[in-house]
N, C-alpha and C positions, 0 to 999 in steps of 0.2 A: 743152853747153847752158848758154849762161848763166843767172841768176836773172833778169832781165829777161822773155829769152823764156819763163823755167818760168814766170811768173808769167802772159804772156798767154795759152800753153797753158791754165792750171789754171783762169784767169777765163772762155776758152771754151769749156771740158768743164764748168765750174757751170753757165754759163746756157745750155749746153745741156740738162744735167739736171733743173735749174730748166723752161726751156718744156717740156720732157716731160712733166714731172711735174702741172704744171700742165695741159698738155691731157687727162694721162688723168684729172687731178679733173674737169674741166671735165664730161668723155666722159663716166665713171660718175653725175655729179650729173644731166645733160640723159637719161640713158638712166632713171634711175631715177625722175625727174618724169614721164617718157613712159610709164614702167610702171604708174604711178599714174593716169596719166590712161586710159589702156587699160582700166582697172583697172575705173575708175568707170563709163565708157562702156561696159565689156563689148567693148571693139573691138579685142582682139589684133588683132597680123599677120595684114594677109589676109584678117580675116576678113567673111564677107558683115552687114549691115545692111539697115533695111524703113525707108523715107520715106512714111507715108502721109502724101497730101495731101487738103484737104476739097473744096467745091465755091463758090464765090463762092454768098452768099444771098443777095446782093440781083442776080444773073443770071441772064434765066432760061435761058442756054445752061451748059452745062458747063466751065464755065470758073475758072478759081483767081484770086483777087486776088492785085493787085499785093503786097501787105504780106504774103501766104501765101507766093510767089517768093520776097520777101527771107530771113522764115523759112527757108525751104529752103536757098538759097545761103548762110547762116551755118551750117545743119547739117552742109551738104558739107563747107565747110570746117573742121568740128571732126572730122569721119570721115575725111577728107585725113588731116589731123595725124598720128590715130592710126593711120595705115596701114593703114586699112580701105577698102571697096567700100560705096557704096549703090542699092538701088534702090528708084527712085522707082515707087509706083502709085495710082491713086486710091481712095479710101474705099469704093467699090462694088466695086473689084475684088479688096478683101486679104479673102480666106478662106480662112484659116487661124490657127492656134493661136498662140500666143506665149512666151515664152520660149528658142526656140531659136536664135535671132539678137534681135540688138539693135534696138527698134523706136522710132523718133521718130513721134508722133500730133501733126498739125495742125490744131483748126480745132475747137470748141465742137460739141455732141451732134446742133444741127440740122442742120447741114451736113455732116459726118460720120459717117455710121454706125458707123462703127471705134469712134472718140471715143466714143458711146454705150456701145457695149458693153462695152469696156473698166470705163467708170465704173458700168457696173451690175451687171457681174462685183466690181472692185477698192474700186472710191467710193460703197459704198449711202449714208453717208451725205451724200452728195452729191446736190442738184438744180438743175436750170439752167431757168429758164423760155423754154421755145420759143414760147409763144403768137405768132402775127405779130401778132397785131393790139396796136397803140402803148397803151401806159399807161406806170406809173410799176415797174410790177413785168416789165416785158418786156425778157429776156435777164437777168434777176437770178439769182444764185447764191445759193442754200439752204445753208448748210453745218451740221450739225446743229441747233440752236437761233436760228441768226445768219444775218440777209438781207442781202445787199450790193447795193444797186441803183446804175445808171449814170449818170452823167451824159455823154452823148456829146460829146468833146473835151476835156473836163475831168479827171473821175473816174470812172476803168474800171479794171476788175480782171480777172485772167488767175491761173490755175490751173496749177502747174508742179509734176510730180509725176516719183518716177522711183521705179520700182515692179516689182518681182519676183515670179516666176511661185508660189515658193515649192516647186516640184517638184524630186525628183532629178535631175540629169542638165540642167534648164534651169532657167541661172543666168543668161541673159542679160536686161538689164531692158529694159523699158516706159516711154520717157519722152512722157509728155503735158503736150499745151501749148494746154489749154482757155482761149481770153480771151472777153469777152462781144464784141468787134469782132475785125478781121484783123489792125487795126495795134498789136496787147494781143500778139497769139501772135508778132510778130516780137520784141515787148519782153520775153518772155521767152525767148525761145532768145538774143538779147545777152544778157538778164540769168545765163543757165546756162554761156554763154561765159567770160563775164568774172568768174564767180566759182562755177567748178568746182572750181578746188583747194578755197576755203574750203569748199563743200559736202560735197566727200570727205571732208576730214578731220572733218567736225562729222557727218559720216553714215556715212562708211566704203561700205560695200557694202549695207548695207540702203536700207527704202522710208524715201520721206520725200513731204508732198505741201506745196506750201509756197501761199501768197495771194499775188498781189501786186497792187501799187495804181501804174496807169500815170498820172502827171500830165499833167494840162492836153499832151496828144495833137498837141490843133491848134496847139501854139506850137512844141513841141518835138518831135514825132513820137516816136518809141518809146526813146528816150534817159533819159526820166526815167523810173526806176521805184523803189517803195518797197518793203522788207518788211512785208508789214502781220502776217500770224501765222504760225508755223509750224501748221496745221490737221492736222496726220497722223492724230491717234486719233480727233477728230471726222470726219473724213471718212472715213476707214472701219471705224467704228461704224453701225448700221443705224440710220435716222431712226425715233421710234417713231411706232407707230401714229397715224392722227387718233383723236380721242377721236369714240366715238358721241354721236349727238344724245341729250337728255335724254329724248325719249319716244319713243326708238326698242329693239327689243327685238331682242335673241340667237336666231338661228334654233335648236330644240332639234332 
């Protein structure tokens, strides 16, 4: 063999060891971002998931908005990824417990009863005003000392929490997605899409409940969203008492 051909041999046993090498970094870095994402989600291989969805309130049939579908189809596809199963049921029909699977909640306290519960099991200091009837405080969120009211199309806010049972044995979380409209709860399941890693790594495996503030809706539909606080200890902190009337008295 002359030096000629030793030299094209040896150029094509390197970059062959070269693409190897390369796709097994490749292999171990994509497997190890998946592990994490699994991680966060609570959605090993295989494993089952709970889609609750709420009920249109401005319907009076049983029926899901359009922008609660989208929400959903962005969940599927984050439960795809991680090589999980979901199913889907309505707010009237999930009873049972949590923590044992990984649960996605759609839809603010009036339309879902799930939603409810949840926030008054996990979020006492959390309130959301159901009154139907229009004013300036209807569908506003309470969050300890602090009111956030709507302006519809403009300035709406949505509540995205991902929240753990705290029990042995069930570690899997609770992620809710309370907005004061439908098209708030789509803009945050994009917004937990597009920026899960940052959230795992700045949260790891615990709760976190985060505010957010969807812009101007009607130009940009659920695209634009802001951070407005991270709220965690506030909101699950119990609101205190109202203060009694000054001439009202203590039953003895």
């Amino acid at each position: 063999m002359n030096d000629d051909v030793r030299n094209i041999v040896l150029g094509v046993v390197a970059a062959g060891i070269s693409a190897a090498l390369g796709w097994l970094a490749r292999t171990y870095l994509w497997k190890r971002k998946l592990r994490r994402k699994q991680a966060f989600f609570g959605l090993p291989d295989n494993s089952e998931s709970l889609l609750v969805v709420n009920r249109d309130a401005g319907s009076p049939d049983l029926a899901v908005h359009r922008y609660d579908v989208f929400a959903l189809l962005e969940l599927s596809a984050l439960i795809k990824d991680c090589g999980a199963h979901a199913e889907v049921i309505t707010q009237d029909a999930a009873r049972q417990g949590f923590g044992e699977r990984t649960e996605f909640c759609v839809g603010g306290p009036g339309s879902n009863r799930r939603m409810a519960a949840h926030m008054h099991a996990m979020l006492p200091g959390v309130r959301v005003n159901t009154d139907p009837d229009p004013g300036p405080d209807r569908l506003a969120f309470q969050i300890g000392s602090e009111r956030y009211r709507m302006e519809p199309g403009l300035t709406e806010y949505v509540l995205l929490a991902r929240l753990t049972a705290g029990q042995p044995g069930l570690s899997r979380p609770v992620f809710l997605f309370c907005g004061q409209r439908a098209i708030t709860n789509q803009a945050a399941t994009r917004y937990l899409a597009r920026n899960h890693e940052r959230l795992s790594r700045k949260h790891g495996s615990g709760s976190f409940v985060l505010l957010l503030k969807v812009v101007n809706s009607q130009a940009y539909g659920p695209d634009v969203v802001e951070l407005v606080a991270d709220v965690t200890r506030a909101a699950q902190a119990p609101l205190p008492a109202p203060a009694l009337p000054r001439n009202s008295h203590r039953a003895s």
